[in-house]
N, C-alpha and C positions, 0 to 999 in steps of 0.2 A: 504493500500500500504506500503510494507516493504522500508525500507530506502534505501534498494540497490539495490531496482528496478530505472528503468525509469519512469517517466513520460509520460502517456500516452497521445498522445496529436490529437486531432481533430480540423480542418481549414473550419470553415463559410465562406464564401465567399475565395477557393483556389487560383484562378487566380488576377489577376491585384495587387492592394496592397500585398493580402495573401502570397506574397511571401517572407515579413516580418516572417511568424511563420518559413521558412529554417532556420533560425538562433538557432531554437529548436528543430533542427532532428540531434542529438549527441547522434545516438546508442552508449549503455554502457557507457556514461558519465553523465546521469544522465535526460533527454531529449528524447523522437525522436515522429516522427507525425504517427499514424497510420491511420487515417481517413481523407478524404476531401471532402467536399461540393462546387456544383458551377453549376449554370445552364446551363454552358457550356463547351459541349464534351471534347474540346478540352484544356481544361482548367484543368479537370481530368484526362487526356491524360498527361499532362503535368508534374502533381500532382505523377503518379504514377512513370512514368518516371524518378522525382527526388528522392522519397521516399523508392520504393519499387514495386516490383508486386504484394505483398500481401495487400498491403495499399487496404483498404475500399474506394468506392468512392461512391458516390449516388447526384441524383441533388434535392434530400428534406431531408432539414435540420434536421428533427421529423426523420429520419430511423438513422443518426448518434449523434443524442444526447438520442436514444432510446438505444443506444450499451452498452454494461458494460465493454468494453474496453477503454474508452474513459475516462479518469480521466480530464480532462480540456479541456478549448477551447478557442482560437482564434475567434474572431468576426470579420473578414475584408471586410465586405459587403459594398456596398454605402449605404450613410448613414441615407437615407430615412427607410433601411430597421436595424438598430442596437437596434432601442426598442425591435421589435420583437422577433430578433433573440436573444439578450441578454437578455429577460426577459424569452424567454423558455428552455434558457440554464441555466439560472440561480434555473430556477422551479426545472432539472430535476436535479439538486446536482452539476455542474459540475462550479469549479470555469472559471471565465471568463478572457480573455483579450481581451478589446473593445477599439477599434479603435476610434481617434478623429474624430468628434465631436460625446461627448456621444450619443444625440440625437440630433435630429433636431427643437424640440421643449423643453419649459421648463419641461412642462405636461409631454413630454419622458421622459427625465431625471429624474425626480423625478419617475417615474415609474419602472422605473430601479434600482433608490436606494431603495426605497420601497421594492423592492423585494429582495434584496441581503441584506437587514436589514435584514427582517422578517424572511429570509429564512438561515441567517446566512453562505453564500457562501461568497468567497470570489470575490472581484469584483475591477478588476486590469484595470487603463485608459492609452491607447497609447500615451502621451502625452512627445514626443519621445525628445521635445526640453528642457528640461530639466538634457538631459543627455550630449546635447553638450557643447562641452569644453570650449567655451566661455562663453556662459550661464552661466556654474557652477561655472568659475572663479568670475563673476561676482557677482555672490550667497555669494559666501564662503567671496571676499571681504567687500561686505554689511554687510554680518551678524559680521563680525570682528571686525566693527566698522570706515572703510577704509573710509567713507564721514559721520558720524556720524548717523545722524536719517534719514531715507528716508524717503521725503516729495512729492518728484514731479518724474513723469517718463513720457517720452512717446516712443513711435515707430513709425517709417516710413518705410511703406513694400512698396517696387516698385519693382511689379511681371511682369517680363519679359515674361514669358511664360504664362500669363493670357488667351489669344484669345486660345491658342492652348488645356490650361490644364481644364479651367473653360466656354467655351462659346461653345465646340462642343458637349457639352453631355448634360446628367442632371442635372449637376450643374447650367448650367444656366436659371431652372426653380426653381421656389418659391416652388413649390408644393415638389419640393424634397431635396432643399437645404434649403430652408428659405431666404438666407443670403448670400452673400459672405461675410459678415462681421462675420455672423457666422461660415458659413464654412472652409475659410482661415483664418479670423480672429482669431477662437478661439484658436489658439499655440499663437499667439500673446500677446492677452489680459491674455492668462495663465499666462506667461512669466512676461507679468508686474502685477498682482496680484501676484504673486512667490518673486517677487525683490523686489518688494514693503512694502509686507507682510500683505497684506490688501485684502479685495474684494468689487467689485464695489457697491453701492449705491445706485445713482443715475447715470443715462446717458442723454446724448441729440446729436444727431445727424444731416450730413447733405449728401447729396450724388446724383449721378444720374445716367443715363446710357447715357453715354456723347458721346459712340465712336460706339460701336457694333453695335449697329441698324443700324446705316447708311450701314453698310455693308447688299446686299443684296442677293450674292450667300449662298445658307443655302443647306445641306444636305434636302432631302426626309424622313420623317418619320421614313419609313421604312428601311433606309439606315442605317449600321451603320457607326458610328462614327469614325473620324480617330483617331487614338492612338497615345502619344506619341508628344514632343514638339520640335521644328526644330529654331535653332537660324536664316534659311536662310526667315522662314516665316514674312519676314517684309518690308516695314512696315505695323504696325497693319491694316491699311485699306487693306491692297492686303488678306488678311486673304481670304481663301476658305472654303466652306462646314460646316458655323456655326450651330447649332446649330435650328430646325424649330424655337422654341419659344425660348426667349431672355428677361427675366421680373427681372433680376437681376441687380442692380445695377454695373458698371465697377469702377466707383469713390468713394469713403465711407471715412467719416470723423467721430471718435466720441468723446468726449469729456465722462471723468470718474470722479465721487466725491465718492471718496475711504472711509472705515473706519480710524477711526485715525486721521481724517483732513487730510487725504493726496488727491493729484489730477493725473490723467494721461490723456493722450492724444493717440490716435490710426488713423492712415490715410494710405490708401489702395488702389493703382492705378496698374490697371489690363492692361494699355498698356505701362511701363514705360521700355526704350530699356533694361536695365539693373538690372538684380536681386540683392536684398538689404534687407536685416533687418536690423535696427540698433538701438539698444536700446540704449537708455539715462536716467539715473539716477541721480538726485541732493539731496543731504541731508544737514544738518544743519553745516555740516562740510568739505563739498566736494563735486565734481562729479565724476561717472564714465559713460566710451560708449564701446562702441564695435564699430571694426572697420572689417566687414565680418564675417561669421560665421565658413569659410571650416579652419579645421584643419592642422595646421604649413603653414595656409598664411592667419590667423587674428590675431589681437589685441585688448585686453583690455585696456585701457588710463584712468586712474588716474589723477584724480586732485584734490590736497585740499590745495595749498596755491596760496593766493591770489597771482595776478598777471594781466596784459593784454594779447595781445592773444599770447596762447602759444599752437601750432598746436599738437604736441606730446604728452603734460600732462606733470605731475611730475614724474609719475612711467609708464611703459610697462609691458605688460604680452603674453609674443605672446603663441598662444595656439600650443598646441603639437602633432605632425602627427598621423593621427587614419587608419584602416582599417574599411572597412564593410560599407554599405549603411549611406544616410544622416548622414556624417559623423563622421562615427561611433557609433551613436546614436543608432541606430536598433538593434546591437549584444548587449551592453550593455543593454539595456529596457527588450530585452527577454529573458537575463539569470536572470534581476532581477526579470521578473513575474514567473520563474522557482524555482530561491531559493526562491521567498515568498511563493508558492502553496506547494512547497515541505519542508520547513522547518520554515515560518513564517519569523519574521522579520520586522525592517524598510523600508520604500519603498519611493520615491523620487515622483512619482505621488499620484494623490490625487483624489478620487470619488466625493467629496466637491468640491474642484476646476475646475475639468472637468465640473462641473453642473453649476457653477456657472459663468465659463467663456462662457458658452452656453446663458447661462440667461443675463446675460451683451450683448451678442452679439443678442440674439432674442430682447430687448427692445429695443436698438441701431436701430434696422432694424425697428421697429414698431416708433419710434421718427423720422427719417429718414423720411419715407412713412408719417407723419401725421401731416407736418407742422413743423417741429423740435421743436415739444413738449416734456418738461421733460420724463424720464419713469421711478417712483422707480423698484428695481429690488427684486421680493419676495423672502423671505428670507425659508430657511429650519429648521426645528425645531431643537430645538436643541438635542435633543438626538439622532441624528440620523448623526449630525456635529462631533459629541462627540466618536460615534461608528465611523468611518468612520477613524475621525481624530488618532485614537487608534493608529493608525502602522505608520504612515506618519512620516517623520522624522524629527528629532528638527529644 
């Protein structure tokens, strides 16, 4: 591919998420999608509609990763199905951008880097929270030196849209999520492995299914699911047409023994009225938080001199107004897996870290289910940490 071409780009899973790779249809800027996958009509209907009449569509994956138009791919399936689809994209040359959560198992994950070792593709992870503006500030602070060594961190996410995003479909089956610790969890647990500078260890868990069950209108099997999350669906008991099966945890609690002697903390409630992330960070020197994540109406709060309670901090940083989805996060992530495919480069996500925040979150879920028994969490060889780590940035 000549430098002045576009980027040829083909969409696994078109509809629902996949609407993430639009951010990579810049005819003659160096980008644009010609192909798309989706097992439904309507979805490709959709796909062409945005794209092109000429755009490729097909609903098996094998006819557009078989194309020789296709220089790379988007992976936006659910996430039962991202082993598969990324290990035969990755087979047929085409480098990859895979949607979180790598896999759904550790065993996936590792099968997926296996193969983009061996196979020397490139193999790019959506791990979209790392591009927002709070995050980063918060990054750029730590690393400065802003509360000295990071020792302690935790998160508390209170998913407001929980019943409506994670309890009417397949996420709230084991067999294809694993986890809601895994599968919302893992932006989380990335996040503070990222801040922290460290990756998990050891885990121990605790959690239930405190609220859903009781609710007993469930969609029909064969029903599909409603789409889409409604602020008027409340409260969580009045919830309609969950979900047939419900084997997911809505409560999760886990507790992390990081490298480095450091520790974090992760808690995760699926009916709480109000959406929340809030990272806290403490080091030898200082703390810092986050105060919301949506851009030019959060804050990052500093603090490193001693004091009693001081609501504000020492210093502010209010984050600055973005365009484009989860804010702004999305257009950023996909022009970065665009300049890395097309010209190399550092890159702010990590194939290590996606795995490993996976693997944190699958042991979590197995400590949880087993009595809140330790779980170490297995480690990756290292040459393979080594390759991986090669482009990631200081």
């Amino acid at each position: 591919m000549r430098s002045s071409d576009d980027l040829r780009i083909g969409v696994i899973g078109a509809g629902g998420r996949g609407a993430l790779a639009m951010n990579a249809h810049r005819p003659g800027e160096g980008s644009r999608l010609v192909a798309g996958c989706d097992v439904r009509e309507d979805a490709l209907a959709a796909f062409k509609d945005q794209v092109g009449a000429d755009a490729f569509v097909t609903q098996d994956y094998r006819e557009l990763l078989d194309r020789d138009d296709v220089d790379a791919v988007f992976v936006t399936t659910p996430d039962y199905l991202h082993e598969e689809h990324a290990v035969a994209a990755l087979e047929a040359g085409k480098p990859v951008y895979l949607e979180k959560p790598m896999a759904i198992t550790i065993e996936g994950c590792d099968h997926i880097l296996r193969t983009a070792y061996e196979a020397e593709v490139k193999l790019y992870l959506g791990h979209n929270m790392r591009h927002f503006a709070a995050c980063r500030r918060m990054k750029e602070l730590i690393d400065g030196g802003a509360i000295g060594e990071p020792k302690v961190g935790w998160c508390r996410h209170f998913v407001c849209y929980g019943a409506d995003a994670y309890f009417k479909d397949w996420h709230a089956e084991r067999r294809y999520s694993t986890s809601l610790l895994l599968q919302k969890g893992c932006h989380d647990i990335d996040v503070l492995h990222w801040l922290l500078g460290a990756y998990t260890e050891r885990t121990v868990a605790m959690g239930a299914l405190t609220l859903y069950d009781q609710i007993t209108d469930r969609r029909a099997p064969d029903e599909p699911p409603e789409t889409g999350w409604h602020l008027e669906n409340w409260p969580p008991l009045s919830q309609k047409k969950l979900n047939p099966v419900i084997d997911v945890e809505d409560v999760s609690m886990m507790l992390m023994q990081l490298e480095h002697g450091r520790f974090a903390s992760y808690q995760q409630c699926h009916y709480a009225p109000d959406g929340w992330r809030n990272y806290t960070i403490i080091g030898t020197e200082g703390r810092i938080e986050n105060f919301g994540l949506a851009p030019g109406a959060s804050v990052v709060r500093l603090w490193n001199v001693r004091a009693h309670y001081n609501p504000y901090g020492d210093e502010q940083y209010l984050t600055p107004r973005a365009t484009g989805s989860h804010g702004g996060s999305d257009p950023r992530i996909v022009a970065e897996f665009v300049r890395y495919v097309r010209a190399g480069g550092k890159i702010a996500t990590s194939p290590v870290a996606a795995r490993n925040s996976v693997a944190a979150g699958c042991m979590a879920a197995e400590s949880l289910r087993n009595g809140s028994t330790p779980r170490d969490i297995p480690k990756l060889p290292q040459q393979m940490v080594d390759y991986f780590n090669a482009d990631l940035e200081p």
